[in-house]
N, C-alpha and C positions, 0 to 999 in steps of 0.2 A: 761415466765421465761427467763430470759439471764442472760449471761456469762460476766456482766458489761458493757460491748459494743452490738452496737445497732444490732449485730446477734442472731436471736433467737437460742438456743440451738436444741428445735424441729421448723422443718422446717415444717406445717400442710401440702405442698404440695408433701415434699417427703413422707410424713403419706398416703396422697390419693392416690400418685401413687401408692405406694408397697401393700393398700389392695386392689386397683384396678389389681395390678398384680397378687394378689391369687386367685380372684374371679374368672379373667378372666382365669385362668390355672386350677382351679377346676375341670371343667369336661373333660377338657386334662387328667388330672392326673389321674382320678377316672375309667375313662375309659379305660387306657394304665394300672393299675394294675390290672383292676378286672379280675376275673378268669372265667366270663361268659360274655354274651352280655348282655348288661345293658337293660334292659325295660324302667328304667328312673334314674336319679341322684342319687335321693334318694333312688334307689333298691342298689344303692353300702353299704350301711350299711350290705347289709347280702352275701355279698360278701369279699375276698381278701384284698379288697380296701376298706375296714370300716373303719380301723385308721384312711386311710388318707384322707378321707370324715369327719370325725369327726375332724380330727387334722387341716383342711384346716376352716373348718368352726369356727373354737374354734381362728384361728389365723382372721380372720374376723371380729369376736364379740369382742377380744381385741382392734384393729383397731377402732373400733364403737366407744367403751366405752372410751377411751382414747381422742376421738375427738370430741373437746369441740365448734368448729365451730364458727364466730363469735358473736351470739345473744345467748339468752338461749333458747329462742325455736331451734335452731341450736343443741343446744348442748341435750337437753331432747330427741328431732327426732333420735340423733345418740345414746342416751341410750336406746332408745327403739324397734333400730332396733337391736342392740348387743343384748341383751336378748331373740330377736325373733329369730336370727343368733344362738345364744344355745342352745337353745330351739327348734332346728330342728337339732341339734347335737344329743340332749341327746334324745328324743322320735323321731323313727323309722315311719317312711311309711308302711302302709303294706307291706307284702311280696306277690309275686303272688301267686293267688289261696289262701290264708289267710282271714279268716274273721276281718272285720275293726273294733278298739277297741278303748277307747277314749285315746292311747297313741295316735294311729296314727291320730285322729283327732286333737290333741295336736301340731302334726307335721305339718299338711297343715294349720291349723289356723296360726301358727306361721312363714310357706311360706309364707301366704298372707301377712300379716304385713308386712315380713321384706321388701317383693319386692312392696310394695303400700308407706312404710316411704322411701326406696329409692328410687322409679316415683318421688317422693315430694321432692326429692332433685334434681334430675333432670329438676325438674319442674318450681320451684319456688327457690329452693336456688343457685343453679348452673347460672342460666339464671338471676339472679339478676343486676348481674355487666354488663352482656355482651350481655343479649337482644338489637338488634335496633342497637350496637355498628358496625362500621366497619371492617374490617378485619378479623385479625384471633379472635380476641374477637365475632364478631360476628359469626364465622365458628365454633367455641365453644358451640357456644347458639344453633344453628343449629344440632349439635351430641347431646348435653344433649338433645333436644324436642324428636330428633329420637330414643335414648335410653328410654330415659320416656315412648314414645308410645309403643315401642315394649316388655318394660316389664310388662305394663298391657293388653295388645294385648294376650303374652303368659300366664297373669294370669284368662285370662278370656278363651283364649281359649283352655284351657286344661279341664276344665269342658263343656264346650261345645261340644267338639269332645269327650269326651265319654257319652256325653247324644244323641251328634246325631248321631252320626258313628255308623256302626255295630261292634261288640268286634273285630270281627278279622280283619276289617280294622284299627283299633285302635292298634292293635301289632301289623302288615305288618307295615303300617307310624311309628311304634316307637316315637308316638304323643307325648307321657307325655316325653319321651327323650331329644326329640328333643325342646319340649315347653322348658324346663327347664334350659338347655343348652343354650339357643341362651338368656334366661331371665339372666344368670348368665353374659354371654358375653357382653351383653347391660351394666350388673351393673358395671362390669371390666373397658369396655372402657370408660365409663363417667369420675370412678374416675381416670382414668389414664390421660385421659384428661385434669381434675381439676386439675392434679398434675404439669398442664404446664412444663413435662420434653421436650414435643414435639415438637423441635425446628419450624415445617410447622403450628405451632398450637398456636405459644406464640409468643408473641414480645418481643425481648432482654432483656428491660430491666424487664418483668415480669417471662421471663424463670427460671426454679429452675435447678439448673446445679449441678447432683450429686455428682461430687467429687470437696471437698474446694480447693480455691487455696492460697497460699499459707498464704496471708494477712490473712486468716481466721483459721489459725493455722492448 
């Protein structure tokens, strides 16, 4: 949609920076409110910091759903991960020491999705334009693959370490914490990257430059 001249109204790269800025500030934020030491991200739901664990990920899934990407499988990928981004809002993790119920199976089902459709953005849609390219396009391509790895890295090993670790090495490493965290930080910096605000990251004339000047009202 546009404003009659060839400005789009929404700009899709300040869209991916700013949910790449919530993703990546998430477990900042959930962290710095909770009223305990967190075991993992998702234990912020029965803490302090529930709103804003709910409210941060609900501001996610709008971002999702709004983002219609170039192709339709682009645009279906980002419906599908908004629904699994809610869907780990509204059904709960266990709580420790809590018997596991099929809410909270409702909840890790729908982690896995949302961080396996965005690896596949990382993977394949991100790396589209700027695999092989040189420069900063190519140093682009380079952060999405290492995002990509690192968020199925943490989705694979977070059940791994508590099938192989002993329990109380699994709370000393604050495992599931730490997996979860560093998966959300990957999904952060990809899109913030996508959003070529990052002058060491984008060539001039593909930079999105936050505030209009003046020709653009």
């Amino acid at each position: 949609m546009t404003d009659g001249t060839t400005t789009p109204v929404f700009d899709y790269r300040l869209q991916r920076f700013t949910m790449g800025l919530v993703a990546f500030l998430l477990p900042v934020v959930v962290t710095a409110v909770a009223d305990q030491r967190l075991t993992s991200i998702s234990a912020s739901w029965y803490t302090s910091a529930r709103d804003w664990f709910v409210g941060l990920l609900f501001a996610v899934a709008t971002f999702l759903l709004a983002y219609r990407g170039h192709t339709r499988f682009q645009g279906w990928a980002s419906k599908g991960a908004a629904l699994a981004a809610a869907l780990v809002a509204l059904f709960p993790a266990a709580c420790d020491g809590c018997e596991t119920t099929w809410r909270n199976y409702v909840h890790y089902t729908a982690a896995a999705v949302l961080f396996l459709v965005l690896s596949l953005f990382c993977f394949v849609i991100f790396r589209k334009n700027t695999r092989g390219r040189p420069g900063k396009p190519g140093w682009r391509a380079r952060i999405y693959l290492a995002c990509g790895v690192l968020m199925l890295a943490c989705l694979a090993g977070i059940p791994l370490g508590h099938l192989l670790l002993p329990v109380q090495t699994v709370a000393e490493l604050r495992l599931t914490y730490w997996g979860e965290a560093s998966a959300l930080w990957a999904f952060g910096l990809a899109w913030i990257v996508s959003g070529k605000v990052l002058p060491f990251l984008a060539e001039p004339g593909e930079r999105l430059h936050i505030w209009p000047s003046q020709s653009e009202g």
